[in-house]
C-alpha positions as CSV (number, residue, x, y, z in Angstrom):
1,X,-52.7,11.7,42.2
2,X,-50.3,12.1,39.2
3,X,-47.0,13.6,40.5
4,X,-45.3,16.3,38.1
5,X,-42.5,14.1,37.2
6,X,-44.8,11.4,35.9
7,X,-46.7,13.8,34.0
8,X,-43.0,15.2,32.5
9,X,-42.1,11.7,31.5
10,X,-45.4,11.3,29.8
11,X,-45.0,14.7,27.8
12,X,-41.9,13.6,27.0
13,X,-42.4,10.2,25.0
14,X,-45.8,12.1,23.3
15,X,-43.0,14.1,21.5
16,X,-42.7,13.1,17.9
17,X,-39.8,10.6,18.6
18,X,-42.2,7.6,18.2
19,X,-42.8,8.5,14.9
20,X,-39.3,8.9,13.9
21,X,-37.5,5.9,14.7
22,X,-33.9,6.1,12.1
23,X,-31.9,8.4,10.4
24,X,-33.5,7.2,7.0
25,X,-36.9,9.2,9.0
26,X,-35.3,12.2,9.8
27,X,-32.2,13.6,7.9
28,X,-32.9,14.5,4.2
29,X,-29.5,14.4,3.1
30,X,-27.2,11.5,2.6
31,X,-23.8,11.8,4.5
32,X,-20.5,12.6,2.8
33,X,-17.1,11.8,3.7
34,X,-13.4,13.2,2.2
35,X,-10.0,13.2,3.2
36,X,-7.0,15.8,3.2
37,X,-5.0,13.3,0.7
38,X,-5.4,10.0,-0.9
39,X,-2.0,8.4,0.2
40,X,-0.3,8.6,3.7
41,X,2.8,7.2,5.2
42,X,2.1,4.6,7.7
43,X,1.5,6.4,11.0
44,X,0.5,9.9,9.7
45,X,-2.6,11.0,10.9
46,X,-5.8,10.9,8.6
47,X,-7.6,13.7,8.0
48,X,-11.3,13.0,7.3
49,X,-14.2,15.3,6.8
50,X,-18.2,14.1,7.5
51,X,-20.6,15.9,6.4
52,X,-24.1,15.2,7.9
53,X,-27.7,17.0,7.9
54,X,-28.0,16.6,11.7
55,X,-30.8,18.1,13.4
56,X,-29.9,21.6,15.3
57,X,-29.9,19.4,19.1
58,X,-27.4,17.0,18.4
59,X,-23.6,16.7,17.2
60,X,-20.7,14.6,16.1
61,X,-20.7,12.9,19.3
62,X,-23.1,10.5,18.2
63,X,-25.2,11.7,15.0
64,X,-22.1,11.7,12.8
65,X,-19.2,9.3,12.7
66,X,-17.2,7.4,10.2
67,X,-15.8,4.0,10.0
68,X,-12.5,2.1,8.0
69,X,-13.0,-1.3,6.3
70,X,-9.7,-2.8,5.2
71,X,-9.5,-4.6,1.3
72,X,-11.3,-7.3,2.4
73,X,-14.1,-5.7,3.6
74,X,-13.8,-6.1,7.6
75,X,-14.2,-2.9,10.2
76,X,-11.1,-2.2,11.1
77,X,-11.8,0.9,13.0
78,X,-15.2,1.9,14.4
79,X,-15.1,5.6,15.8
80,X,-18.3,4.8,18.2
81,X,-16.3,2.7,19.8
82,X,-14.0,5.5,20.9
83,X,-16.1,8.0,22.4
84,X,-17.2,8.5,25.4
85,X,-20.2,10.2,25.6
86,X,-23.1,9.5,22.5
87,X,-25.3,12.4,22.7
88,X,-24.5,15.7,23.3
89,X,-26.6,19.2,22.5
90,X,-25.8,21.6,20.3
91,X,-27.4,24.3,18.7
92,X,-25.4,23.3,14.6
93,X,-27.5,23.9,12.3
94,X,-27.7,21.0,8.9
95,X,-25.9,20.4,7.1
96,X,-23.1,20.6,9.4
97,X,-19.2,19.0,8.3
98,X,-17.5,17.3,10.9
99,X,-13.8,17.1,11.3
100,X,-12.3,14.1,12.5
101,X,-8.6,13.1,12.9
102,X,-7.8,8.7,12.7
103,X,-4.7,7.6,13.7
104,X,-4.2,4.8,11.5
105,X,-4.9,2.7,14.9
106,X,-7.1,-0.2,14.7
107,X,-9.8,-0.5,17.3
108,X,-7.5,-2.5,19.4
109,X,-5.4,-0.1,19.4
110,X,-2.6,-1.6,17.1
111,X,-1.3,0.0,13.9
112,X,-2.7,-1.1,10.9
113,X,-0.7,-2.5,7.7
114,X,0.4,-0.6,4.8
115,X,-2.5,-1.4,2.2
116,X,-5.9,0.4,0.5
117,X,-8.4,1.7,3.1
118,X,-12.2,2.4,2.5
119,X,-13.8,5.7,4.7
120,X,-17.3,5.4,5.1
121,X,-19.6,8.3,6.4
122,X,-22.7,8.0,8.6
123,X,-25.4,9.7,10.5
124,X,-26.5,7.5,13.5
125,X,-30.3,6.9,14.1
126,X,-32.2,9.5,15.7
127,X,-33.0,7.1,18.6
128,X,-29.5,5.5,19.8
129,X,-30.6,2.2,18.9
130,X,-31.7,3.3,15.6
131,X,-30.2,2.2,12.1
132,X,-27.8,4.2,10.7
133,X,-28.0,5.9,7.6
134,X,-24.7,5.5,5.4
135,X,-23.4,7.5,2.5
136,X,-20.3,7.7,0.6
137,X,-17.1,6.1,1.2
138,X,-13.5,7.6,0.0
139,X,-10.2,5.4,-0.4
140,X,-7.1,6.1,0.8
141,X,-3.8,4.6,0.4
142,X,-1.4,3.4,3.3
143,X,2.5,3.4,2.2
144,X,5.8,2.7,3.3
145,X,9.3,4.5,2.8
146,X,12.0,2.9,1.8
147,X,15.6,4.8,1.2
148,X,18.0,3.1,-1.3
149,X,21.4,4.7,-0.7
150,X,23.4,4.4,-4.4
151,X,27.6,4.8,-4.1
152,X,28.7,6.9,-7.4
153,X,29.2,4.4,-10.0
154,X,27.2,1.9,-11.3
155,X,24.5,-0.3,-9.2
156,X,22.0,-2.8,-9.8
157,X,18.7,-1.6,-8.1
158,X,15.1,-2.6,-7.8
159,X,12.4,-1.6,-6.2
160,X,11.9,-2.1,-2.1
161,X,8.4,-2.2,-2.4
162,X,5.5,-3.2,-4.6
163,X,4.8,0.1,-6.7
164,X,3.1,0.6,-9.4
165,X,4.3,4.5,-10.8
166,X,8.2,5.1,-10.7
167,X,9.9,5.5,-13.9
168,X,13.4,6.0,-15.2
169,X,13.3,10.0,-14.9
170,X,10.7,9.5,-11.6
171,X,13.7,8.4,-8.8
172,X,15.0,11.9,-8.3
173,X,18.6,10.7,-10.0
174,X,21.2,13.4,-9.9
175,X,21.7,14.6,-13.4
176,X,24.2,12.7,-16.0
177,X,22.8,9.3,-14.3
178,X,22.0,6.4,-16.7
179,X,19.3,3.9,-16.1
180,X,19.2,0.8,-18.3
181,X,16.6,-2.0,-18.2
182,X,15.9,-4.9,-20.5
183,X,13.7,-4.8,-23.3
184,X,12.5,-8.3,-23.4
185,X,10.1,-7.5,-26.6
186,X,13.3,-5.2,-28.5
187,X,15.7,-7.8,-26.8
188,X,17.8,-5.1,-26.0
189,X,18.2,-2.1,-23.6
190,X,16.5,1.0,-23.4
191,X,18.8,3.6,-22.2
192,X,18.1,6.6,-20.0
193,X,20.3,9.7,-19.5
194,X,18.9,12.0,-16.5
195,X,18.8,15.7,-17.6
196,X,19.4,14.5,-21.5
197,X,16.9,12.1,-22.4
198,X,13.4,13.5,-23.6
199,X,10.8,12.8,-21.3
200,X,9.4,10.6,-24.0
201,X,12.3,8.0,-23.8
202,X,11.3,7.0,-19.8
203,X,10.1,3.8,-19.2
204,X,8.5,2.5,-16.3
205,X,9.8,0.3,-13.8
206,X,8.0,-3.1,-13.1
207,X,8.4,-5.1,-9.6
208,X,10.8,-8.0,-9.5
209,X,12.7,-6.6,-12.1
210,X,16.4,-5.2,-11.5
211,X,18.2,-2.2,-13.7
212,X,22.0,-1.0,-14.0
213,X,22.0,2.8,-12.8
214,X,25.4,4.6,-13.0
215,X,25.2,7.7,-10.3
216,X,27.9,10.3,-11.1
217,X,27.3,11.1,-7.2
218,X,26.2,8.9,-4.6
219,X,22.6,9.2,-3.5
220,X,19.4,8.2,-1.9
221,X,16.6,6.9,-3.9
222,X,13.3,7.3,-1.7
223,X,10.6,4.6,-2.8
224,X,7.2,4.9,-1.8
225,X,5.1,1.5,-1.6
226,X,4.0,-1.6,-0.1
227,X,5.2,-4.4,1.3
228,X,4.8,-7.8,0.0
229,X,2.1,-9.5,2.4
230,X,0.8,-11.8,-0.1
231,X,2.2,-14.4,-2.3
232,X,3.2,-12.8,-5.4
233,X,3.4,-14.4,-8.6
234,X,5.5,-13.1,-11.9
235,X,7.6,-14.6,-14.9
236,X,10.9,-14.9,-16.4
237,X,11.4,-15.4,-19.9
238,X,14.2,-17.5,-21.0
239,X,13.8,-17.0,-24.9
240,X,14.7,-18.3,-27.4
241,X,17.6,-20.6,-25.9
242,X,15.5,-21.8,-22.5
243,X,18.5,-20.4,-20.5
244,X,20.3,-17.6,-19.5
245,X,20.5,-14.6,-17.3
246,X,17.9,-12.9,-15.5
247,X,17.9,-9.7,-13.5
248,X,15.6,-9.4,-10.6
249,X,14.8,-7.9,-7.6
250,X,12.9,-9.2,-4.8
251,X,10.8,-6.4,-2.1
252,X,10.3,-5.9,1.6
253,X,8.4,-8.9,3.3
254,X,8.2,-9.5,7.0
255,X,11.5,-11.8,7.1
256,X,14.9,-11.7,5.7
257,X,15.5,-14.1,2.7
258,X,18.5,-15.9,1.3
259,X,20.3,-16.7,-2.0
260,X,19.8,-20.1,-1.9
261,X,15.8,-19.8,-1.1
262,X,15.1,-18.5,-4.7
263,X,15.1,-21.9,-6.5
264,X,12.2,-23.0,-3.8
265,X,10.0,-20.4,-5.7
266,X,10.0,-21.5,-8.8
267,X,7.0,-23.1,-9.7
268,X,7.9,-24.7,-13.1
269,X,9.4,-27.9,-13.2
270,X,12.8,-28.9,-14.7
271,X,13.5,-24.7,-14.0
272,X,17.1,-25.1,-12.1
273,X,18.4,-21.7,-10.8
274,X,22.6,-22.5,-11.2
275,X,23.8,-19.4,-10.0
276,X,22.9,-16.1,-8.0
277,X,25.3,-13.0,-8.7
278,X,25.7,-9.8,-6.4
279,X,27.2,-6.7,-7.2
280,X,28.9,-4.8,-4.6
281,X,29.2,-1.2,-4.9
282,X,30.7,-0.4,-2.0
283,X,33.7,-2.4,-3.2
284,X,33.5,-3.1,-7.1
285,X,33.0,-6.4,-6.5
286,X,30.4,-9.5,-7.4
287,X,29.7,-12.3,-4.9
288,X,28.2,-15.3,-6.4
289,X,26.3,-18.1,-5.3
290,X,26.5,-21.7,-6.8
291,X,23.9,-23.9,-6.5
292,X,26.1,-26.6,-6.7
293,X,27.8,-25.1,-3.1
294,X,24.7,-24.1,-1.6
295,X,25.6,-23.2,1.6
296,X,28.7,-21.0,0.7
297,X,29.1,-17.5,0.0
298,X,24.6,-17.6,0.5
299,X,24.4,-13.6,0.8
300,X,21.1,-12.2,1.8
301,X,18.6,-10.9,-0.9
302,X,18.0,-7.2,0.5
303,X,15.6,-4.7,-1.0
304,X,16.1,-2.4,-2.9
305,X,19.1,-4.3,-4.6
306,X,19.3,-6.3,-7.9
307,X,20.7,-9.7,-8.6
308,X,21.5,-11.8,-11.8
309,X,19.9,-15.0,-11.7
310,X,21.4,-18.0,-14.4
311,X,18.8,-20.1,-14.7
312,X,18.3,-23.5,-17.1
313,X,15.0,-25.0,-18.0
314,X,13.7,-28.6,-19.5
315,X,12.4,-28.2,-23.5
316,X,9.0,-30.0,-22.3
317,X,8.1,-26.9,-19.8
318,X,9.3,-24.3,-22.6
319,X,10.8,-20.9,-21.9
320,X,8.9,-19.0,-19.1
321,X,9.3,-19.8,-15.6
322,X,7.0,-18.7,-13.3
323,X,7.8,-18.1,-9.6
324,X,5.9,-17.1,-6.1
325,X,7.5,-15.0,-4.2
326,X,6.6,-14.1,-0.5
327,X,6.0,-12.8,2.6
């Protein structure tokens, strides 16, 4: 005798679930993801929108998720691994958009770094252990903040942070400030006057590079950006004598570093870095470092700040040094 339960279960896997086996089977739509915003300060929440052709009995719990893949490719952040029930039934109707909130945590729970994200949407298989079906993928940029407070006067500032789209007349100056960086190509300044200069007389500001500002009032230059995590590689050109003064700045890594460190970046021989110059606006003042008294007056190099750097090269190397810098 065949109890009513048995013959349930039997009615139950006759369904057409055996024929569909995947998403790729059953939706008719590929899934798409957006965000609110393509750049977020580090530990704002993500906004992110899926939008999936579900069938009417099941819902974001498990039909529609997302997941984050860092630049290199690796899952960072998995959202099925942070629910707590898969299946759950609904009566949506496709194509449904799903709202979803990430909290820039990894799926260990630990913030992740300031850097480029990738989103990707999916619709789980129609079975649990079904493949999923992916669709789109939107990028979002992580950023720092980092305030650079300016006494009236004059300063020598750089950026804090690798960025890639401040200009002169882009770091909310008070009007009647003057920026003024090197021109190596015109071998001479270009000049700008905040509230006086056209907008076609900016110019852009370039990482590891320093400029004089003058500030009529003191201020707070905020500078959105990353970090430097990586070695980073750039050049200082010496022409036409083979020495002379450069100006640079160095950004935010994970330690602090010293005066006396910068000749250990230089990756061109018979490059000497002689001395190391800081100006002080607080008191009008320069400190310098000598290489020849290396372990006096070694100030630290923060960020944000600029620094002349006197520097002789060997005529069998030429004129362009190239250095590594960081983290």
């Amino acid at each position: 005798m065949v109890s009513l339960v048995s013959v349930t279960m039997m009615a139950l896997a006759s369904l057409s679930l055996a024929s569909v086996s995947n998403a790729a089977d059953w939706f008719d739509g590929l899934p798409t993801v957006t965000t609110d915003k393509d750049v977020y300060l580090a530990g704002q929440t993500v906004g992110i929108s899926v939008t999936c052709y579900v069938p009417a009995s099941f819902s974001s719990t498990g039909q529609c998720y997302f997941t984050v893949e860092d630049a290199l490719g690796n899952t960072v952040y998995d959202r099925r691994n942070h629910v707590s029930v898969f299946w759950v039934l609904t009566s949506l109707m496709p194509p449904k958009t799903f709202s979803f909130k990430w909290n820039q945590l990894d799926d260990a729970g630990k913030q992740v770094q300031p850097g480029d994200y990738e989103i990707w949407g999916y619709e789980a298989g129609y079975r649990f252990w079904g493949p999923p079906l992916i669709g789109n993928s939107t990028s979002v940029s992580i950023v720092e903040r980092y305030d650079v407070n300016l006494p009236r006067g004059w300063n020598l500032f750089s950026l804090p942070l690798l960025a890639s789209n401040y200009t002169s007349s882009s770091l909310g100056l008070p009007n009647g400030s003057v920026v003024a960086g090197w021109n190596k190509t015109t071998s001479s300044y270009d000049l700008f006057i905040v509230g006086l200069s056209p907008p076609s007389r900016a110019f852009a500001l370039t990482d590891f590079s320093a400029y004089f500002i003058y500030t009529p009032s003191s201020c707070t230059v905020s500078i959105f950006g990353l970090p430097v995590t990586s070695p980073q590689t750039f050049q200082w050109n010496l022409s036409p004598s083979g020495s002379g003064w450069v100006f640079a700045g160095f950004p935010k890594t994970g330690t602090v570093h010293y005066a006396n460190e910068i000749q250990s970046w230089i990756d061109t021989p018979g490059a000497k870095v002689m001395m190391v110059v800081r100006f002080n606006p607080a008191t009008g003042s320069y400190q310098t470092w000598f290489s020849s008294l290396p372990m006096i007056n070694n100030f630290p190099l923060w960020p944000g700040e600029g620094y002349g750097i006197f520097l002789t090269t060997s005529s069998l190397y030429g004129n362009v040094v190239t250095v590594t810098y960081g983290p």
